[in-house]
C-alpha positions as CSV (number, residue, x, y, z in Angstrom):
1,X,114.3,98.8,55.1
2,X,113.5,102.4,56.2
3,X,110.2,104.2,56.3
4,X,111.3,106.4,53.2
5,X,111.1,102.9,51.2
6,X,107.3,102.2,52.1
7,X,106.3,105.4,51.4
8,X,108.2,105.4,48.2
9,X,106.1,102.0,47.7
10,X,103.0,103.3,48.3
11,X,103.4,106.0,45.6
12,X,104.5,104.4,43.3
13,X,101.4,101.8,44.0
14,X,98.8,104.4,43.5
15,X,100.1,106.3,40.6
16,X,101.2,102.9,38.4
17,X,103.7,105.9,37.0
18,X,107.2,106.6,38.2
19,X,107.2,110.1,37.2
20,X,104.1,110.8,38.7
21,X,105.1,108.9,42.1
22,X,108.5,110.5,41.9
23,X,106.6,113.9,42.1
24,X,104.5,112.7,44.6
25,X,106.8,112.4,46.7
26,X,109.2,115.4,46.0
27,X,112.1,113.0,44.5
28,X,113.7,112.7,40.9
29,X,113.0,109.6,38.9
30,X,116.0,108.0,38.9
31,X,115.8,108.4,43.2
32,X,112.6,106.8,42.9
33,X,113.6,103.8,40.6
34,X,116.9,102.8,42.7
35,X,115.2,102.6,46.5
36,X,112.1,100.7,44.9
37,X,115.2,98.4,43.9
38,X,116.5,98.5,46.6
39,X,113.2,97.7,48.7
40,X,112.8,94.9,46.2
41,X,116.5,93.6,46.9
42,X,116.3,93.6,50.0
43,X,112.6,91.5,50.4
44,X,114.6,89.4,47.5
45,X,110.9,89.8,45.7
46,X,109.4,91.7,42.6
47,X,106.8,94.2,43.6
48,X,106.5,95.7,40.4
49,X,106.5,94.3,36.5
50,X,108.0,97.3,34.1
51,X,105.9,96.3,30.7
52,X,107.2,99.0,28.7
53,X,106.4,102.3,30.3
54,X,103.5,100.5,32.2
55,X,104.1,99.7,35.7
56,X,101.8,97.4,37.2
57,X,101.5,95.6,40.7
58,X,103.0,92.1,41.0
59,X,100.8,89.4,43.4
60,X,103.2,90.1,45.5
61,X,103.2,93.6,45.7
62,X,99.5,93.3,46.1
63,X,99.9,91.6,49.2
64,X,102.8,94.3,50.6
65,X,100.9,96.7,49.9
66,X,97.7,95.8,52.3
67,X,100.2,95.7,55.2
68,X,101.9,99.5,54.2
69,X,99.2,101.2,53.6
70,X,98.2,99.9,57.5
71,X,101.6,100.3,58.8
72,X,101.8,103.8,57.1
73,X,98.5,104.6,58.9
74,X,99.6,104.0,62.4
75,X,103.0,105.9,61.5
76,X,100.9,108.9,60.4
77,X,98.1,108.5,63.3
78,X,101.1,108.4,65.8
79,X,102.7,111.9,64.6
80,X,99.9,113.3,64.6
81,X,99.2,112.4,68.2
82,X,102.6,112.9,68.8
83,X,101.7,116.9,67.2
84,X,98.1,117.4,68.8
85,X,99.7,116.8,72.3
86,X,102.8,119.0,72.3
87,X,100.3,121.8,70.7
88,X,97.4,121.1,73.0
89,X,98.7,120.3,76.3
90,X,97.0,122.1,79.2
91,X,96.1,121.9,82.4
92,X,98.1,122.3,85.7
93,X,101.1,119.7,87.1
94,X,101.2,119.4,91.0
95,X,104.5,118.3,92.4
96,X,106.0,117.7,95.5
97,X,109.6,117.7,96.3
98,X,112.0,117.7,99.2
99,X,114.3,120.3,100.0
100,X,117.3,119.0,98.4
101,X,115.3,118.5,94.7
102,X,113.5,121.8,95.3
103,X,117.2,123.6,95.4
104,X,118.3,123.1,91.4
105,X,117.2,120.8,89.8
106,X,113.4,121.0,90.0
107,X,113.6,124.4,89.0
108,X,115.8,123.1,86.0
109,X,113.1,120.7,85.5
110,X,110.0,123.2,85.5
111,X,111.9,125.5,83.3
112,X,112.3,123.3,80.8
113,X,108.6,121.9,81.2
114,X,107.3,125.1,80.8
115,X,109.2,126.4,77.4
116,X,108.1,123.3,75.7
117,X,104.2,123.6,77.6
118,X,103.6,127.2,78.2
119,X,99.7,127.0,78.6
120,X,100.9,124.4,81.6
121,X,101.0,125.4,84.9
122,X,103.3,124.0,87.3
123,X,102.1,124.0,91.1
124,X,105.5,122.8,93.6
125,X,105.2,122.6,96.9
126,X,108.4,122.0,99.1
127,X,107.6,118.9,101.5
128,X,108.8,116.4,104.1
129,X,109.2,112.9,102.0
130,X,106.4,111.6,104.7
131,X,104.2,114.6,103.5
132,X,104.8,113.7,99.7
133,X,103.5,110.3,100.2
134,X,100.3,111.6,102.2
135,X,99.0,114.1,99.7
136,X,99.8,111.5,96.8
137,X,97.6,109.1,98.7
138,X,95.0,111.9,99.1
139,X,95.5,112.7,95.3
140,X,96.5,115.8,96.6
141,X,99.4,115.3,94.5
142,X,100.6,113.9,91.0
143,X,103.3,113.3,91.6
144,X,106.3,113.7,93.9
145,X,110.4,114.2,93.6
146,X,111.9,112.3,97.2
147,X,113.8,109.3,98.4
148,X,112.6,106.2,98.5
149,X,109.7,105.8,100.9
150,X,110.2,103.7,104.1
151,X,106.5,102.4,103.5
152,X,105.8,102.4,99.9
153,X,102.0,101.1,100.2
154,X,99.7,102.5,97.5
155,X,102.7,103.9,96.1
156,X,104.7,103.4,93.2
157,X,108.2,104.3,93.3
158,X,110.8,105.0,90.2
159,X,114.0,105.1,91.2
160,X,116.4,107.6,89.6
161,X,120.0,107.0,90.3
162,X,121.7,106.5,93.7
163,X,123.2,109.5,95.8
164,X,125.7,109.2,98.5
165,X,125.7,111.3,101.8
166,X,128.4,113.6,102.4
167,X,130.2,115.2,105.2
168,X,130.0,118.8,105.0
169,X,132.5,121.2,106.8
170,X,133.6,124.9,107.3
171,X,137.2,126.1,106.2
172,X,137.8,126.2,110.1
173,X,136.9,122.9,111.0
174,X,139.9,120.2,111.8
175,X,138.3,117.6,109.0
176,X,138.7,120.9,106.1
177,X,141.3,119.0,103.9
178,X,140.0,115.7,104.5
179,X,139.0,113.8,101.1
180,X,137.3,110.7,103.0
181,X,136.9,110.1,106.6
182,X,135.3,107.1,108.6
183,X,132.5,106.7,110.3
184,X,134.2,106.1,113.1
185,X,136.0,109.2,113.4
186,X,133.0,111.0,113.9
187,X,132.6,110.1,117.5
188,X,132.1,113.2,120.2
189,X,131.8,115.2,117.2
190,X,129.9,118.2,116.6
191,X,127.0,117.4,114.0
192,X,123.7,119.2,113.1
193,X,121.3,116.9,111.7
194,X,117.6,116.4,110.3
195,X,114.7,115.3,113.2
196,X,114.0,111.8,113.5
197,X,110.9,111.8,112.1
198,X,113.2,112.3,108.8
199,X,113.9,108.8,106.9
200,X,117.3,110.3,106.4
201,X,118.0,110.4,109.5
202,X,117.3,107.3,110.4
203,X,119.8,105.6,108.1
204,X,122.6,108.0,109.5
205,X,121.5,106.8,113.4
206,X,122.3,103.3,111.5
207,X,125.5,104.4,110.2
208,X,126.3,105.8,113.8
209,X,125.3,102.5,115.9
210,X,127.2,100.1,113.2
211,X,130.1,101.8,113.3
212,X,129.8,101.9,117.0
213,X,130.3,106.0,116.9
214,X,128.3,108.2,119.0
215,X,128.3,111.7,117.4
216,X,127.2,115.1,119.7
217,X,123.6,116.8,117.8
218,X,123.8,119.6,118.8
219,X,120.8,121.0,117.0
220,X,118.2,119.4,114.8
221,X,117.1,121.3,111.5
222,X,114.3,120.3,109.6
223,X,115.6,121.6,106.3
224,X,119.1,121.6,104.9
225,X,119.5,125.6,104.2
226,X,120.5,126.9,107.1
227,X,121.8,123.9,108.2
228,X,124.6,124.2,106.3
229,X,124.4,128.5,107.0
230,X,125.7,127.2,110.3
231,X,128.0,125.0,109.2
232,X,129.4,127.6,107.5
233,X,129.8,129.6,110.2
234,X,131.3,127.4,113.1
235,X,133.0,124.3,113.7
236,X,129.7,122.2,113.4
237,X,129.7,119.6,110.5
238,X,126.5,118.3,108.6
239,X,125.6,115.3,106.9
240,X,123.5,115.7,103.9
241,X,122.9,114.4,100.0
242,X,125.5,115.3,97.6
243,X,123.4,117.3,95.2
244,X,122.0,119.5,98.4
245,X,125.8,121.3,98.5
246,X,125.8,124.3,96.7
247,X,128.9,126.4,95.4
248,X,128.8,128.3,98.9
249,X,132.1,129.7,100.0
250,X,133.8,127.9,102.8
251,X,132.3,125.1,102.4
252,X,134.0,121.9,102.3
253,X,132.6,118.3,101.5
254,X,134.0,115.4,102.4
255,X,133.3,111.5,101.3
256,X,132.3,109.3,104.3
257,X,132.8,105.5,104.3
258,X,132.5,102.2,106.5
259,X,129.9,102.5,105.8
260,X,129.2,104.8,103.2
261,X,125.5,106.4,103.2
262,X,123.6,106.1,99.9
263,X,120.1,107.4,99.3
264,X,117.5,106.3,96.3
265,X,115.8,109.3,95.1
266,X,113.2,108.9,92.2
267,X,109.5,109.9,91.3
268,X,106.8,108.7,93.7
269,X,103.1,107.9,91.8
270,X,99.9,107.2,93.9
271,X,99.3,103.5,92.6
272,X,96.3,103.3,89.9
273,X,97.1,106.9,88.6
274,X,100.9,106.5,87.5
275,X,101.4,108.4,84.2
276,X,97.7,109.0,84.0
277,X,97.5,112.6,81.8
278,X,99.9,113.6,78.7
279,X,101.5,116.6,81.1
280,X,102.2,114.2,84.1
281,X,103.9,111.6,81.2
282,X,105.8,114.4,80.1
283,X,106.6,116.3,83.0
284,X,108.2,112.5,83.9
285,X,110.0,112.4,81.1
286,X,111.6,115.5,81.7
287,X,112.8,114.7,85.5
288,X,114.2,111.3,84.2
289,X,116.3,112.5,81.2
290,X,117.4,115.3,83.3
291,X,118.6,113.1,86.4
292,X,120.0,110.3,83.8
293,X,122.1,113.2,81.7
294,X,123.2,114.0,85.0
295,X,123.9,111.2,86.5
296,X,122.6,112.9,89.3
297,X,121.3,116.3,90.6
298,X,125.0,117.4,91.0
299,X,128.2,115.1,91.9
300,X,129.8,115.3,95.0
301,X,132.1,118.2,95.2
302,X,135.4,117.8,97.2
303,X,136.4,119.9,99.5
């Protein structure tokens, strides 16, 4: 049964006439005749008695017809909503993102939000995850674009996809044409890394102590730019989030393993206000198909 065959239905209920009904509802005749047949096949009921060129209602039909004309109703009521809200959407989206989202694809996403919404206005500011969850708290925020918080309280959290951590390189370091290295095998080496006050980094020190490695920081960045600017430019490797790696020249990436560092991003909601206004529900919508088509930001490249 399809929706074309309740409104067909309907028609031909009010007019009692099938050419009339077939006009009605901008079909020939014949069309009309063979899907009420086929609506009538397939409930294995009459709907309709044909006395002569007089159609008339069978019990029934009567009784189909209450719930249509209902279900018709909400069908109708929920395009139009559906209509109303892409035409009248307004208003102002505040997001917060860290680094890594703010690179690619939340400009991908806002591009998007905005051809579909242009009396929208987007508001992004690039944050620390820790920052994210403050302002959503404060209502600051309505939403943010981060990992997955270490302390989720009054916060809801929707996870995306998962993302692995790479090792990224310069053409002139030894681990260039590596495709996988362990843990391990970064001990006494060269790294430039986030703070500790980043969440991220304090999964990597995890890494580090399980795998019983003890890595040389020589400097501490709090964003990934021109941290990998100076990998880029010396012998000093990074570890950061797949997606973060741009198409820089000379850089390199390589997959790290035992263990192998995975990170949860996903939309953060203060709890009580998740999805609360048509632009945050479909500015949402937009950074999940986006991430799912994607199957994340970007893929690891190899170096």
């Amino acid at each position: 049964m399809e929706l074309r065959h309740l409104r067909y239905f309907k028609a031909l209920s009010e007019c009692l006439n099938f050419t009339r009904a077939a006009e009605r509802v901008h079909v020939t005749q014949s069309t009309l005749s063979h899907q009420i047949a086929q609506l009538e096949d397939e409930l294995d009921t009459a709907l309709f008695e044909r006395i002569g060129k007089k159609v008339v209602l069978t019990e029934a039909g009567q009784l189909f017809l209450d719930y249509v004309t209902q279900a018709l109703r909400a069908v109708d009521q929920g395009l139009g909503a559906l209509k109303d809200s892409a035409s009248s959407l307004a208003g102002e989206v505040r997001v917060g993102a860290t680094h890594t989202f703010n690179l690619e694809f939340l400009p991908e996403c806002i591009a998007i939000f905005l051809d579909r919404y242009p009396t929208v206005k987007v508001t992004v500011e690039e944050l620390s995850a820790d920052d994210i969850s403050e302002k959503l708290k404060a209502e600051q925020l309505d939403l943010g674009i981060a990992y997955r918080p270490n302390t989720p309280e009054e916060l809801w959290f929707e996870p995306l996809h998962n993302e692995e951590m790479v090792l990224v390189v310069s053409d002139q370091h030894p681990f260039a044409k590596r495709k996988r290295i362990r843990f391990v095998e970064l001990h006494r080496q060269q790294l430039v890394l986030l703070p500790s006050e980043f969440s991220t980094r304090n999964m990597l020190d995890e890494c580090f102590r399980a795998s019983s490695a003890e890595p040389v920081v020589v400097a501490e960045m709090n964003t990934i730019a021109p941290m990998l600017r100076l990998v880029a430019r010396t012998r000093i490797a990074a570890i950061v989030a797949a997606s973060a790696v741009t198409a820089e020249g000379g850089l390199h990436v390589v997959m790290l393993e035992s263990p192998t560092p995975v990170r949860t991003p996903g939309i953060l909601w203060k709890r009580g206000t998740r999805q609360q206004t048509a632009h945050m529900r479909s500015f949402s919508a937009i950074v999940r198909n986006l991430a799912m088509n994607q199957g994340t930001a970007s893929r690891p490249r190899r170096g």
